[in-house]
C-alpha positions in Angstrom: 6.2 -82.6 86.5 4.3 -81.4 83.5 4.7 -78.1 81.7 2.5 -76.8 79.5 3.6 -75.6 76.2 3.2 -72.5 74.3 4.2 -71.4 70.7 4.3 -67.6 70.9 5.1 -65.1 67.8 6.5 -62.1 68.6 5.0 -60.6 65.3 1.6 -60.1 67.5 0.6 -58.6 70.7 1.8 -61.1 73.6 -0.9 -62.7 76.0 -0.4 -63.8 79.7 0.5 -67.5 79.9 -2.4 -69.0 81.7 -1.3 -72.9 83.7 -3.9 -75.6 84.5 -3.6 -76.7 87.9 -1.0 -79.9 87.9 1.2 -77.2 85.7 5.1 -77.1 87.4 6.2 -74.5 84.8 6.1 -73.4 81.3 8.0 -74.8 77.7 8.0 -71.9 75.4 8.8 -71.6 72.1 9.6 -67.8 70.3 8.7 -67.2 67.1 9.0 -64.1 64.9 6.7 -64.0 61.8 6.5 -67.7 62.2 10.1 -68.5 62.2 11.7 -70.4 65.5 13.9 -67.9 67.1 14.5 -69.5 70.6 12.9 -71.6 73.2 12.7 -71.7 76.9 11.5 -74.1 79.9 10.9 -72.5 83.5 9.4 -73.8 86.7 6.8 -71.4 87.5 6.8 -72.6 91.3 2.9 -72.6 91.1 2.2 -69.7 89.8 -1.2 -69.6 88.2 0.4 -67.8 85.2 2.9 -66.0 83.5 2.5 -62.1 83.3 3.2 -60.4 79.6 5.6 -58.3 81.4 7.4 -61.1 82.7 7.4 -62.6 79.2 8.3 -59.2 77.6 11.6 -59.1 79.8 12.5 -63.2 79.4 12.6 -62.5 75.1 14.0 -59.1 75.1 17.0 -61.1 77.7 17.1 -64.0 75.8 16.8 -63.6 72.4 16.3 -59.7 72.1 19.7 -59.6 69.5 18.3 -62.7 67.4 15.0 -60.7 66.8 16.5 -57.6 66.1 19.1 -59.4 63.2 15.6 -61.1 61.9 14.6 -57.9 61.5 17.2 -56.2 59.7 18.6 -59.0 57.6 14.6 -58.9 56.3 14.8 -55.0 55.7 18.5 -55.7 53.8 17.3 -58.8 51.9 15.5 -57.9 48.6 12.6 -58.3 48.1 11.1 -60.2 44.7 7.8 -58.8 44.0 6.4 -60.0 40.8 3.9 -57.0 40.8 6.7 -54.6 41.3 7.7 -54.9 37.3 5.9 -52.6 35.5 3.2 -54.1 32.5 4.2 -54.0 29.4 1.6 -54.3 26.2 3.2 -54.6 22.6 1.4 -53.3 20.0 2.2 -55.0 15.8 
């Protein structure tokens, strides 16, 4: 049984999961802006592929409260800009 494997980021517009032919399901692995947030096997019962709305409703189930905590932990965090100091010349 072989599943084909698919790193997706949740950062950027999702795409339907296409399977090759010998294909029994699919290993996924969620990102969000490149960091691992969850990951998933499924039989796909020889399905050809896997829909976006199907994979919209299978992240928002399964790891719709770890995305959400991404994202407000980054909104809380400060941020450390070096070009947010202002320039400063000194005149002698």
């Amino acid at each position: 049984m072989r599943y084909s494997r698919f790193d997706i980021d949740v950062a950027h517009p999702l795409q339907e999961l296409l399977l090759g032919p010998g294909d029994a399901g699919v290993a996924v692995l969620v990102r969000r802006k490149g960091v691992p947030i969850g990951y998933w096997m499924e039989a796909t019962r020889g399905a050809p592929s896997v829909s976006v709305d199907t994979l919209e409703q299978r992240i928002a189930s399964e790891f719709g409260a770890r995305i959400v905590a991404e994202a407000v932990r980054e909104e809380l965090t400060p941020r450390s800009d070096p070009l947010a100091f202002p320039s400063l010349t000194m005149a002698i």
